[in-house]
Each structure stands twice: as structure tokens, then as C-alpha cells.
C-alpha positions as MATLAB code, in Angstrom:
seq = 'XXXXXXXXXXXXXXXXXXXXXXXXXXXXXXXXXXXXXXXXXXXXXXXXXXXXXXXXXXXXXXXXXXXXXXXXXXXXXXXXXXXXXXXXXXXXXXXXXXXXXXXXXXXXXXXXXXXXXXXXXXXXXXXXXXXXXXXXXXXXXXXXXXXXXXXXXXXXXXXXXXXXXXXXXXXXXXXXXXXXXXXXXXXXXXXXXXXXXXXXXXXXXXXXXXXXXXXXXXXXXX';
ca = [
     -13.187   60.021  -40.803;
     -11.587   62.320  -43.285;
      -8.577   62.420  -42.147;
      -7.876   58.907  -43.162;
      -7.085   57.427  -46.418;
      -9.553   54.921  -47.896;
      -6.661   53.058  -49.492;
      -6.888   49.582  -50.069;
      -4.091   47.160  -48.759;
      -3.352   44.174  -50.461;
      -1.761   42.458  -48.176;
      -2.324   38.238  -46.972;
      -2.252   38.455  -43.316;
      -1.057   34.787  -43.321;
       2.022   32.765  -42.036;
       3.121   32.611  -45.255;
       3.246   36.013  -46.620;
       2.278   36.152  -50.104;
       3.223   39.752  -51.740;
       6.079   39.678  -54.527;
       8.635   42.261  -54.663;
       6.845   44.461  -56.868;
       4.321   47.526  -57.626;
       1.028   47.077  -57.768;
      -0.968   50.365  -58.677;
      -4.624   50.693  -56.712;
      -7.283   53.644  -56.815;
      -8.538   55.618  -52.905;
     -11.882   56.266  -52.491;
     -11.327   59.718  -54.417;
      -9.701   57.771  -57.312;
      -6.047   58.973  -57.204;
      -3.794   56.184  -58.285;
      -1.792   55.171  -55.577;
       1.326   52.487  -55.433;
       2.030   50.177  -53.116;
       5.260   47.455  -52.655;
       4.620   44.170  -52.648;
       6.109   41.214  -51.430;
       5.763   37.286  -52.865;
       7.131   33.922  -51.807;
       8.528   35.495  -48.354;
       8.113   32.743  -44.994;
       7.074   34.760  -42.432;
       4.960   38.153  -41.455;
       6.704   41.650  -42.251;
       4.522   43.059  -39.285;
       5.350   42.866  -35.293;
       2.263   41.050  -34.925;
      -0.352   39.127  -37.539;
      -2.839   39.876  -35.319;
      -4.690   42.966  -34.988;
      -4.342   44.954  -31.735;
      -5.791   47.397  -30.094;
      -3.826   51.208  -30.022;
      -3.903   54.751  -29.123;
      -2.757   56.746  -32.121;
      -1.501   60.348  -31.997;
      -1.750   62.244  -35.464;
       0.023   65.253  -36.206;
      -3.194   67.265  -36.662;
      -5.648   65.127  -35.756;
      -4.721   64.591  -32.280;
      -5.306   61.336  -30.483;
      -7.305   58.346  -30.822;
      -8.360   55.462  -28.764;
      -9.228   51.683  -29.499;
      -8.228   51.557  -32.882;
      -7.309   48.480  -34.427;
      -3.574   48.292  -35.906;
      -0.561   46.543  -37.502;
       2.814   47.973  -37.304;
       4.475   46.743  -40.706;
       8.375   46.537  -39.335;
       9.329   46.235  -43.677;
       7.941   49.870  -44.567;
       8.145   51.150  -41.177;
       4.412   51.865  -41.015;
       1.280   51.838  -38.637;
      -1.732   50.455  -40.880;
      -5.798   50.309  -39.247;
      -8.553   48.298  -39.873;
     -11.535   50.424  -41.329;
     -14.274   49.200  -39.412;
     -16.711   49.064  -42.596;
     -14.309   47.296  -45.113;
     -12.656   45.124  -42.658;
      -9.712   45.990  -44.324;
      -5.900   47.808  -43.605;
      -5.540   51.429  -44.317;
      -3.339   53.899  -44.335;
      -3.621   56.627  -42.216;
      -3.717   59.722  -44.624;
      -1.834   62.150  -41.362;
       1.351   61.635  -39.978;
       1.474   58.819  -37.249;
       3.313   60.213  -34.567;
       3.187   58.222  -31.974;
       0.841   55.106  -30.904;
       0.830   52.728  -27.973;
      -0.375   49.428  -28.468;
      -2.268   47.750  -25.405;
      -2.293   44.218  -24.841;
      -5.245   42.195  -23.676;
      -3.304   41.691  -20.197;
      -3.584   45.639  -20.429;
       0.428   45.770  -20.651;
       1.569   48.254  -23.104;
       4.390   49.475  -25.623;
       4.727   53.091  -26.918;
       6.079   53.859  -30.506;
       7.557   57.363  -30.993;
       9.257   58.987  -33.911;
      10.831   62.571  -34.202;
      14.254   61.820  -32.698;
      17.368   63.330  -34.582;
      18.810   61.451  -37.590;
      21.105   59.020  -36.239;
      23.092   55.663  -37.043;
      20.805   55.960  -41.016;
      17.158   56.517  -39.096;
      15.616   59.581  -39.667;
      13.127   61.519  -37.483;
      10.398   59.896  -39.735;
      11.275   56.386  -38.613;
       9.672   55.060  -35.575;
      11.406   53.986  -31.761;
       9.786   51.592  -29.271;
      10.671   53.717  -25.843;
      11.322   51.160  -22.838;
      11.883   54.627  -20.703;
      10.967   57.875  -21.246;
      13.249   60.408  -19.124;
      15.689   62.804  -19.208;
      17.679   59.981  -21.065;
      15.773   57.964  -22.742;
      16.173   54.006  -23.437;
      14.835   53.324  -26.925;
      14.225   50.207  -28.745;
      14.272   50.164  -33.006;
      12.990   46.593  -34.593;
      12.920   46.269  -38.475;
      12.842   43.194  -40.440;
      14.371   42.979  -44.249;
      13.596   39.963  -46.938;
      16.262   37.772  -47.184;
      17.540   35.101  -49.192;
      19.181   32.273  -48.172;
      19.896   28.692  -50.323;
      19.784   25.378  -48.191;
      22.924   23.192  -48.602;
      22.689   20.797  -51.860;
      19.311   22.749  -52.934;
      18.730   24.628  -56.179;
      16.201   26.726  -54.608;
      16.293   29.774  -52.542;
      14.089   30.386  -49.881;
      13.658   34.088  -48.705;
      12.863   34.978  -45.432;
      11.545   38.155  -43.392;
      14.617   38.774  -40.835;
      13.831   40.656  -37.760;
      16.809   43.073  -36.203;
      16.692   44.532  -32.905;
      18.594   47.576  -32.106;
      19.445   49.779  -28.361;
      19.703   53.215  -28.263;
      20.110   55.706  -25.291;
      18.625   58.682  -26.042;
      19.664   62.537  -24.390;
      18.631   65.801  -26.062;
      16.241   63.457  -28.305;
      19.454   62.161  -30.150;
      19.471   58.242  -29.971;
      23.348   56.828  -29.448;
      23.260   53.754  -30.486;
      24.464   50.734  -27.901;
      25.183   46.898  -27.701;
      23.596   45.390  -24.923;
      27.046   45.290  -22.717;
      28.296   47.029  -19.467;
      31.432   48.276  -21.122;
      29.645   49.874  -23.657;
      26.730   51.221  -21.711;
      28.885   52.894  -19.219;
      30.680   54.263  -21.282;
      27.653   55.987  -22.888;
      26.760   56.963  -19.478;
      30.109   58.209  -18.106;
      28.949   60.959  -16.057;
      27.917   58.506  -13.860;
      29.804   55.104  -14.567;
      30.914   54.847  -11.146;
      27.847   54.780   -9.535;
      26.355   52.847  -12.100;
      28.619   50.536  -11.859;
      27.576   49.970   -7.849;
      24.062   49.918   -8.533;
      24.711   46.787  -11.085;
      26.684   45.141   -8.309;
      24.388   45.470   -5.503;
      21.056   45.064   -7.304;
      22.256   41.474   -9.410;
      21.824   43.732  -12.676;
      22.340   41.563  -15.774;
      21.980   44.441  -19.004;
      21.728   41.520  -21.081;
      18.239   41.803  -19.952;
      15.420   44.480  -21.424;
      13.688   44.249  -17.484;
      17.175   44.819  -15.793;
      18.987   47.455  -18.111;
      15.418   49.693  -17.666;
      16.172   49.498  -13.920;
      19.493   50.894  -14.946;
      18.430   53.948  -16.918;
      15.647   54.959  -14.591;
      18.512   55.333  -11.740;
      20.414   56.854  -14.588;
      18.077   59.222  -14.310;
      17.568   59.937  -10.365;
      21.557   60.601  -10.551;
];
């Protein structure tokens, strides 16, 4: 697979994740130096999920790819694999563009990047879409180190903090939304009126991921 980048992460796939804020400097399989950031002392995982799960991964030139193993690391914003022979996470050496990660119920959620620079993302930085239409109702988690000192203690215990953020998406530029009806019909004003029935009549709450889908998908019928 030559597409992919033998590099070595060091990373402790544990509840308590041991990487220092740091550098650490490592050698790929061709022997270029590379550099990764490391973390130390944080409580927690900077990835959605410390267990490996199975994916579809599209690649810019590489096209797609089907039950590979991954970890979406929500810090650095990137999708890592397990290399079958090492047993170890790599980075992909092409650009991810989009993956789908499939549950062992068979449920699934699709990542996408490639939307227009908005609210301090870039196109580079990766959306969870709940809906994919016209207008599209995206999803962006990320999760920061931070530090926080318990009352009458000298020491200060950092933390990986996880932030969720809604966007509504038309002409692939992501407006980003509080989960509220003021707010959300307000982004959707075309059609706040009969929005605003729907919610009545169907019990909507938008408080609710399940509910404000329902909401964008009739959006989109409109």
C-alpha cells in the first residue's frame, strides 16, 4: 500500500492519555524525519472513540476503501489506521476526504471536509453530516486540553474537553447555528412559516439531533 505512510504513532490508546505537550521527532519507513505533537498528563482520550472501528475511506487519489480500521483524533483533526502488519496507527500519506465509520449494529456516521472557510474552519477540517441535501445539516466535534485547578489544591489537572458545534450548510458554506427554533428559522427564512407548522404538528423538539434532522429533510422537500 504505497499510498500510505509507514509512520509510526506514538500514541497510549489508554483512559489516561499519556503524550506531553511536546515534539517528538520519528523516522517513516523511507527514513525522512518526521514530527509529531504530543500530549502528557491529559485525563481522557483526544479521539471520538479509543476503540478501533471499522470505515470506508475516500482518498483524494486513491479513491475508496473498505473495512479499514480507524481513529478519528478530534485534537489534530485527523483520521489515523491500523497497519495490519505493525498493529500500529498510521497516517494516511493522501488526503482523507471523506470516511464513514460503521458500527457493529451496522449504523453509520459520514465525515466530510471541503466546505468553504467558515466561523475559523477551513475546507481542510472535517464535518460529521447528519443530512446530506440541498441544505445540508452538519455536525463539527473537536476537543482542546484544558486546565483546570480543584478548589484548595496546588495541582492542576488538565483535561481533553469535547465541543460540539451545528451548522446548516447551502452552496457548501456551513452557517453556523445554536440548537434553538429562533435561531434555526431564522437561518431558514424562506420557509419559516411552514417550518414553523411542521414543528407544531409533528411534536418537533430541535433540541434533539433525531428531531431537528426531520426538520431539515422537510427543509428540503419545500
Amino acid at each position: 500500500m504505497r499510498f500510505l505512510r509507514l509512520t509510526l504513532i506514538t500514541l497510549v490508546f489508554t483512559g489516561l492519555y499519556n503524550l506531553a505537550h511536546g515534539q517528538e521527532f520519528i523516522k517513516d519507513n523511507q527514513g525522512r524525519v518526521m514530527m509529531i505533537q504530543k500530549y502528557t498528563d491529559v485525563q481522557g482520550t483526544p479521539f471520538l472513540s479509543d476503540n478501533w472501528t471499522k470505515a470506508i475511506v475516500r482518498l483524494k487519489a486513491n479513491g475508496n476503501f473498505s473495512n479499514m480500521q480507524v481513529k478519528y483524533d478530534l485534537v489534530e483533526d485527523q483520521l489515523l489506521f491500523r497497519d495490519a502488519k505493525s498493529d500500529q496507527p498510521m497516517e494516511f500519506i493522501d488526503q482523507v476526504l471523506e470516511f464513514k465509520l460503521v458500527a457493529d449494529d451496522g449504523s453509520s456516521t459520514v465525515y466530510k471536509k471541503g466546505f468553504k472557510a467558515s466561523d475559523g474552519n477551513t475546507s481542510n477540517n472535517f464535518y460529521q453530516v447528519l443530512y446530506d441535501g440541498g441544505t445540508q445539516l452538519l455536525k463539527r466535534k473537536v476537543k482542546k486540553v484544558i486546565e483546570d485547578r480543584p478548589y484548595n489544591s496546588a495541582v492542576t489537572v488538565k483535561t481533553f474537553n469535547e465541543v460540539e458545534t451545528y451548522y446548516i450548510a447551502k452552496a457548501n458554506e456551513p452557517l453556523k447555528i445554536k440548537k434553538d427554533k429562533k435561531q434555526i428559522l431564522t437561518a431558514l427564512a424562506d420557509h419559516a412559516a411552514e417550518l414553523e407548522k411542521y414543528i407544531q404538528e409533528n411534536k418537533l423538539n430541535v433540541k434533539d439531533d433525531e428531531d431537528l434532522i426531520k426538520l431539515i429533510a422537510y427543509y428540503n422537500t419545500l
